[in-house]
C-alpha positions in Angstrom: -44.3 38.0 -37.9 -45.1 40.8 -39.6 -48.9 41.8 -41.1 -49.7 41.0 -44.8 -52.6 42.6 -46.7 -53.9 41.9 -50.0 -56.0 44.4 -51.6 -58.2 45.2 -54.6 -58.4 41.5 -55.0 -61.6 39.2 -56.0 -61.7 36.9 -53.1 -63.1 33.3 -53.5 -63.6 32.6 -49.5 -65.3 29.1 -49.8 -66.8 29.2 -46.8 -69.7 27.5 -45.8 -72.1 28.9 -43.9 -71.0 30.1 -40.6 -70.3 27.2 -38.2 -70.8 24.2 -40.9 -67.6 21.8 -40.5 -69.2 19.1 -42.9 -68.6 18.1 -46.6 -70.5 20.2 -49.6 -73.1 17.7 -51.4 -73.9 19.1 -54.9 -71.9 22.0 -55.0 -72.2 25.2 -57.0 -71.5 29.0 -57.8 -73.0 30.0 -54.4 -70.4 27.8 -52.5 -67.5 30.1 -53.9 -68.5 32.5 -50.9 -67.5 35.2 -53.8 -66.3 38.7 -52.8 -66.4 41.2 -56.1 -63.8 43.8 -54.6 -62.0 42.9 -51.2 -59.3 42.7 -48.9 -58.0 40.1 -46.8 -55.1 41.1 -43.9 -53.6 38.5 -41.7 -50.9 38.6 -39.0 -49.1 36.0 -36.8 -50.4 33.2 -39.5 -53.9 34.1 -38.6 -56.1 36.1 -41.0 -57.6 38.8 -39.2 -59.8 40.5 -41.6 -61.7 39.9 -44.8 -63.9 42.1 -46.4 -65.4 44.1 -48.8 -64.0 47.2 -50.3 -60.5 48.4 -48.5 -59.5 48.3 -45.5 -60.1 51.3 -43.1 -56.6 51.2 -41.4 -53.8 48.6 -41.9 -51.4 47.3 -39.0 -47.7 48.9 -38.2 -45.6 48.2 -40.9 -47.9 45.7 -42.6 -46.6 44.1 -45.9 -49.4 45.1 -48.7 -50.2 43.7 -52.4 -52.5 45.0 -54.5 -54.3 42.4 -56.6 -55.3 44.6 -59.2 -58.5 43.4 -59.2 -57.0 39.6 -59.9 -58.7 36.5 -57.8 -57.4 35.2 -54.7 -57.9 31.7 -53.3 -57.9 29.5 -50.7 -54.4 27.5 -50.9 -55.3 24.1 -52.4 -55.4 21.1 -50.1 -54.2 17.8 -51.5 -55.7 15.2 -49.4 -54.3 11.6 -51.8 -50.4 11.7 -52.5 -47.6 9.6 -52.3 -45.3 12.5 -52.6 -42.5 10.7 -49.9 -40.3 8.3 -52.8 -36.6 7.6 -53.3 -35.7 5.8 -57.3 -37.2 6.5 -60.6 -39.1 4.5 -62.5 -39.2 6.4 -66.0 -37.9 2.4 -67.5 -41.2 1.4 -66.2 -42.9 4.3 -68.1 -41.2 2.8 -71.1 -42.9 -0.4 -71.0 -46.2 1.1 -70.4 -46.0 3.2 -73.4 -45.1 -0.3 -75.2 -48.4 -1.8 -74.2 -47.6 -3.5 -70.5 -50.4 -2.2 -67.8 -49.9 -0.8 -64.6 -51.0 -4.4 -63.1 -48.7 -7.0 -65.5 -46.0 -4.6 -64.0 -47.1 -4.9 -60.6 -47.0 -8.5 -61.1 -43.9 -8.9 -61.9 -42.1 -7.4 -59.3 -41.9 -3.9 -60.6 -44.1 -0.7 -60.1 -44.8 -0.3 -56.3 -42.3 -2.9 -55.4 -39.5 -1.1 -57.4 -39.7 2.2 -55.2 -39.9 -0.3 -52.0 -36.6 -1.2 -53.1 -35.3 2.9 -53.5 -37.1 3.2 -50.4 -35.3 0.6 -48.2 -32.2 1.1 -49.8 -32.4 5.0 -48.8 -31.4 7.1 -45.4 -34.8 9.1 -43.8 -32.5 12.2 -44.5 -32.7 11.3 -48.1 -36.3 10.7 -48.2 -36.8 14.1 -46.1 -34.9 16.5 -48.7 -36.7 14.7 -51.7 -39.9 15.3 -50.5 -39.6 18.7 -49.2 -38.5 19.6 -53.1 -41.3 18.0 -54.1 -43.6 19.8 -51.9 -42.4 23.1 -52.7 -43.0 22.1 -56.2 -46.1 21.3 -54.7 -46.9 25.4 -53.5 -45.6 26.5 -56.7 -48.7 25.5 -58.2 -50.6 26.9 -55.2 -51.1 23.7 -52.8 -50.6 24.3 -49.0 -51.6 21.4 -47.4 -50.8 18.3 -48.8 -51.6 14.5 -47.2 -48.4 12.2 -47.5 -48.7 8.5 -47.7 -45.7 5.6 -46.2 -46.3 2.2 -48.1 -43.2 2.3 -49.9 -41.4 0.6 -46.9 -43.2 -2.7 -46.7 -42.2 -3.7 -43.0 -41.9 -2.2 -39.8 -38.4 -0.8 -40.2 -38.8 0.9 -43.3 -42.6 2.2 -43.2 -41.2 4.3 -39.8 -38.8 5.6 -41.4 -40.7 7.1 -43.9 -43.3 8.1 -41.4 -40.2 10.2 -39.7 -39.2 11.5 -42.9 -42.7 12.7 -43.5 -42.6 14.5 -39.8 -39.1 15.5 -40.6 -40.1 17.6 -43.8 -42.5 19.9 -42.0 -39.4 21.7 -40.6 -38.4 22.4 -44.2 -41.8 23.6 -45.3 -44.5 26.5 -44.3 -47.1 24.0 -45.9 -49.3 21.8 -43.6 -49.0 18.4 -43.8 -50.8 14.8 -43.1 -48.7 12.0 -42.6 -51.1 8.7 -43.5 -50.0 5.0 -42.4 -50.4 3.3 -45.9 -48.6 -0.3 -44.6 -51.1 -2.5 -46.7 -50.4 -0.7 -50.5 -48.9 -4.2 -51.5 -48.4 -7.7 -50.9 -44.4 -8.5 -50.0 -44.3 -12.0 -51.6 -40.8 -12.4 -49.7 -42.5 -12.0 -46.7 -44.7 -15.4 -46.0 -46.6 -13.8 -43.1 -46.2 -10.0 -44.6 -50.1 -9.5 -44.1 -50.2 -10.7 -40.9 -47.3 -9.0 -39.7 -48.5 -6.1 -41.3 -51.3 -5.9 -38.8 -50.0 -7.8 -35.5 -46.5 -5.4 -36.0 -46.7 -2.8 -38.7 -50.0 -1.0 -37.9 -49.2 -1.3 -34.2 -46.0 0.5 -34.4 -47.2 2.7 -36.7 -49.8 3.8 -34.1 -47.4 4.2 -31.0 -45.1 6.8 -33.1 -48.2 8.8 -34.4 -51.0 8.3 -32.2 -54.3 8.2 -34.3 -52.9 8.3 -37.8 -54.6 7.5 -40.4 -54.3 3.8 -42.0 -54.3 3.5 -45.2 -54.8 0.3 -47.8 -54.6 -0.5 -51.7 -57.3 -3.0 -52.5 -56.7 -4.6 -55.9 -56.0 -7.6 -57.7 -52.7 -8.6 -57.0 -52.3 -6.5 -53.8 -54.6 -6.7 -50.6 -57.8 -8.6 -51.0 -61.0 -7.3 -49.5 -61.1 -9.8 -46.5 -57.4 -8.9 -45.6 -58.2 -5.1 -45.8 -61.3 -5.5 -43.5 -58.9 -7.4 -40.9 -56.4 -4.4 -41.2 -58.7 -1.6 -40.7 -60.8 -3.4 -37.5 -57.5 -4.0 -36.5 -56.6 -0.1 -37.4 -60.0 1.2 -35.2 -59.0 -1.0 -32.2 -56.2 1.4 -31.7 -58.2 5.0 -32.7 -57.0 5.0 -36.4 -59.7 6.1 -39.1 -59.2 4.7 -42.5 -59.0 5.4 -45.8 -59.1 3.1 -48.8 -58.2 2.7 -52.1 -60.8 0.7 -53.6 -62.4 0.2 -57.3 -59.3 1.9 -59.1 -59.5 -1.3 -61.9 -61.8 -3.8 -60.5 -64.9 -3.8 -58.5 -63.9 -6.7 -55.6 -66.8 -5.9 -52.7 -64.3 -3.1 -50.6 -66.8 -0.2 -50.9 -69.6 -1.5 -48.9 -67.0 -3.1 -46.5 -65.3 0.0 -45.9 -68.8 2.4 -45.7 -69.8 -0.3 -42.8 -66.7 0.4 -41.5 -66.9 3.8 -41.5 -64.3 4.9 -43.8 -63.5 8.5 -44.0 -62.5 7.9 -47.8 -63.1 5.9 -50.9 -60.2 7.1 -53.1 -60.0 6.0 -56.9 -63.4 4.3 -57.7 -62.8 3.8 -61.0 -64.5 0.7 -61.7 -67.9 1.7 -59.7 -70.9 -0.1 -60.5 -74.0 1.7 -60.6 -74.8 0.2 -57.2 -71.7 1.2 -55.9 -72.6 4.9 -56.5 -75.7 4.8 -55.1 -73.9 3.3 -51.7 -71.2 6.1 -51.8 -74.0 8.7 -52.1 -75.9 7.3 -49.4 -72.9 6.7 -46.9 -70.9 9.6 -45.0 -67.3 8.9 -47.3 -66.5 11.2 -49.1 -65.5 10.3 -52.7 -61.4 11.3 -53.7 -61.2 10.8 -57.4 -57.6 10.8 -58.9 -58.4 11.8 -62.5 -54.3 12.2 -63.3 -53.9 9.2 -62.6 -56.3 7.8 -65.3 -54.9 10.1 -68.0 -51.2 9.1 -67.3 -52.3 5.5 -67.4 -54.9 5.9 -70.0 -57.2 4.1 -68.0 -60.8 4.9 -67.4 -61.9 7.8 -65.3 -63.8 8.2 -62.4 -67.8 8.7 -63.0 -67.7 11.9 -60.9 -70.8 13.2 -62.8 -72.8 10.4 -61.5 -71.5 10.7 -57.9 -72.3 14.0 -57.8 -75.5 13.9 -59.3 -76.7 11.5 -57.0 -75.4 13.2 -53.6 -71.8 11.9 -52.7 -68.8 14.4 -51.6 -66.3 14.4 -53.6 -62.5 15.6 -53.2 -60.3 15.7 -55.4 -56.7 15.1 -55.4 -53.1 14.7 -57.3 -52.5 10.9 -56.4 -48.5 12.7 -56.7 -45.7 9.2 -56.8 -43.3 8.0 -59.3 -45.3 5.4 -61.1 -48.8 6.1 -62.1 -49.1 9.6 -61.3 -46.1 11.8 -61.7 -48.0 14.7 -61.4 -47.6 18.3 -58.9 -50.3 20.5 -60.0 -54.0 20.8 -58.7 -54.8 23.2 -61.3 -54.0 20.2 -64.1 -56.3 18.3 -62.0 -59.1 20.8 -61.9 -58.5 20.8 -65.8 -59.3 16.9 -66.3 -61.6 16.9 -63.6 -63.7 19.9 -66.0 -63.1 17.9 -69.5 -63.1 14.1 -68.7 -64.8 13.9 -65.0 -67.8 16.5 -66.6 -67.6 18.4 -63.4 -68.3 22.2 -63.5 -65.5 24.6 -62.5 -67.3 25.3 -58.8 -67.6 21.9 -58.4 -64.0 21.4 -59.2 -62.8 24.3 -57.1 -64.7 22.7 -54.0 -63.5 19.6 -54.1 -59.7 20.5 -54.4 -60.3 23.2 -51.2 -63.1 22.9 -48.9 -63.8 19.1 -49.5 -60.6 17.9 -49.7 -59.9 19.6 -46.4 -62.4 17.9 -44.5 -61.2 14.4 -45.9 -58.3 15.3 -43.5 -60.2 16.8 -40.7 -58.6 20.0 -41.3 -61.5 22.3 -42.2 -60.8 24.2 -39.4 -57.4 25.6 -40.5 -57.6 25.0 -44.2 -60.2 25.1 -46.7 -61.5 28.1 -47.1 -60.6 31.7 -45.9 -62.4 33.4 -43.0 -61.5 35.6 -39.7 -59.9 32.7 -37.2 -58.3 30.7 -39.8 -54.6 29.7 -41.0 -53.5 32.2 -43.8 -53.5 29.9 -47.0 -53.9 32.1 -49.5 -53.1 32.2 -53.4 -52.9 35.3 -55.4 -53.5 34.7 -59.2 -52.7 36.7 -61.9 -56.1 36.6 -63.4 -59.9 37.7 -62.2 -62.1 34.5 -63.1 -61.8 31.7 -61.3 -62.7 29.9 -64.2 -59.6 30.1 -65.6 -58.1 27.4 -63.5 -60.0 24.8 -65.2 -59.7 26.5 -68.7 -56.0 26.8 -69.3 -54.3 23.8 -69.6 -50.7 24.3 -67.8 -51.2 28.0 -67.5 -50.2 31.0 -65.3 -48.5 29.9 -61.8 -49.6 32.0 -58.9 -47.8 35.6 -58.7 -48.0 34.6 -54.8 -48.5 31.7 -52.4 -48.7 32.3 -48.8 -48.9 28.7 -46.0 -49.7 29.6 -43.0 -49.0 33.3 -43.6 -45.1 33.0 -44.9 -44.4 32.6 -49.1 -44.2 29.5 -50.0 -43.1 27.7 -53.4 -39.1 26.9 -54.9 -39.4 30.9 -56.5 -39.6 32.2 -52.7 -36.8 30.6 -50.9 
């Protein structure tokens, strides 16, 4: 693979300082790791160089932009998405626009259970091609890495098959991606035993295909309770699985305290915190994922990320991408609403949807941030202040977006 070099750019690095691996408490400006007038070079996916001013001497027939003084970014990682969907649920969208909620749907046999139906009813080659579009729809916006979630299969068969559809889109894809084990996102009510097979079979299986994957679970009214969540996950650890949770997104039912003792790596949503609840998330070592389009889609309440911050949590910050409450590809919108309706500074913003978000997946190491040593996710903007992103509501796409080195995005293929 050929050298690349972008030059004359403003370079937002992120990086921590030298060594640190762990999440960003309190972020701000300094965290930017902010280079005025740079250059960053990489060759065989690796960047090689990144410094100020320009470069003394470039590589052999190395590719070279010039940034024109415009900012350059660490690709964004999207660490909460349901991106891996067959069917369409736009009826549904109707009937939320005509008053029903997210939950009366969910009741009644629609909402997650609707794409469980697409999803059974559809080949893992189908499954594969939709979510590759979707993930270079994904890049176009600037994301390369992005965490992909099963849970619209419901039993053994069918959650497999997404997780192979998920392993199968990487071959379409320069992006880097997470496949997550999300078995328990709802409760099959034709299945008598479904949670209990969901952990004796489900999880299991799950494990044996991709060692240590992450498991997943949707604790709400009207999907898994807080007691069967706690069975799932100690069942999850038994086989080297950390977990994740969705907890708090409309009620407060006891999951955040079971899943800090448990370890959790994530407490996505967290909607309905209590004020207690905040303080436990600040105190523990989960990092906060707030989901803020999914609250403006829904036109439900949005996460108190102000608070969470003030007091000391991490917080990530993420699309929630899927067909129902969320139909959303862009982590620049989300840095928008996460500036107006979350009260979060642009820095704060920008760290959550890069550095933090990256080490929700254990991948701040490759992704993240841009230094010497790491994978060449880089976006090219065509503007200088970062503080744009959060400004313009829908504005400018990236004039490039590099994963792992090679263009990414449906305008490069």
């Amino acid at each position: 693979m050929a050298a690349t070099a972008i030059v004359n750019a403003r370079l937002l690095t992120m990086h921590p300082v030298h060594g640190a691996r762990a999440v960003i408490r309190r972020p701000t400006a300094a965290n930017l790791g902010i280079i005025e007038r740079g250059h960053i070079l990489w060759e065989s996916h690796r960047i090689t160089a990144i410094a100020r001013g320009e470069p003394a001497s470039l590589p052999k027939d190395c590719t070279t932009l010039d940034a024109g003084g415009c900012l350059v970014t660490p690709g964004f990682v999207d660490c909460h998405t349901h991106a891996c969907w067959a069917g369409d649920r736009s009826d549904e969208w109707a009937m939320k626009l005509a008053g029903r909620s997210y939950l009366d749907i969910l009741s009644a046999g629609g909402g997650i259970m609707s794409t469980v139906r697409a999803v059974r009813a559809a080949a893992a080659e189908e499954l594969t091609a939709l979510l590759a579009r979707r993930l270079a729809e994904m890049a176009d916006y600037g994301t390369t890495t992005v965490e992909v979630k099963s849970g619209y299969g419901l039993n053994t068969e069918s959650e497999l098959k997404m997780l192979r559809a998920i392993h199968a889109a990487r071959a379409h894809t320069p992006q880097r991606i997470a496949a997550t084990f999300l078995g328990a996102h709802a409760i099959d009510a034709e299945q008598s035993d479904f949670v209990s097979r969901t952990i004796e079979e489900t999880l299991p299986a799950a494990s044996r295909l991709m060692p240590g994957i992450t498991a997943d679970a949707y604790c709400e009214q009207g999907a898994w309770t807080a007691p069967d969540c706690t069975a799932y996950f100690e069942r999850a650890r038994t086989l080297g699985c950390p977990v994740r949770v969705h907890t708090n997104q409309f009620h407060s039912l006891g999951m955040v305290e079971r899943a800090i003792a448990l370890g959790a790596v994530s407490l996505d949503h967290l909607e309905a915190c209590t004020d207690a609840e905040i303080a436990a998330v600040a105190r523990s070592g989960s990092v906060a994922v707030g989901l803020p389009a999914t609250s403006f889609c829904l036109g439900t309440p949005f996460l108190r990320a102000r608070e969470l911050v003030d007091a000391g949590a991490a917080l990530a910050l993420a699309t929630n991408a899927n067909p129902g409450s969320a139909p959303v590809r862009s982590m620049p919108l989300v840095i928008a609403l996460a500036v107006r309706h979350l009260r979060l500074t642009p820095s704060e913003s920008l760290i959550a949807t890069t550095w933090n978000a990256a080490c929700v997946l254990g991948m701040q190491g490759e992704c993240g941030s841009l230094a010497v040593g790491k994978s060449a996710d880089v976006v090219l903007w065509p503007f200088r202040d970062e503080r744009t992103l959060a400004y313009e509501v829908s504005g400018a796409l990236p004039e490039a977006v590099f994963a792992r080195g090679v263009r990414a995005g449906t305008r490069f293929r």
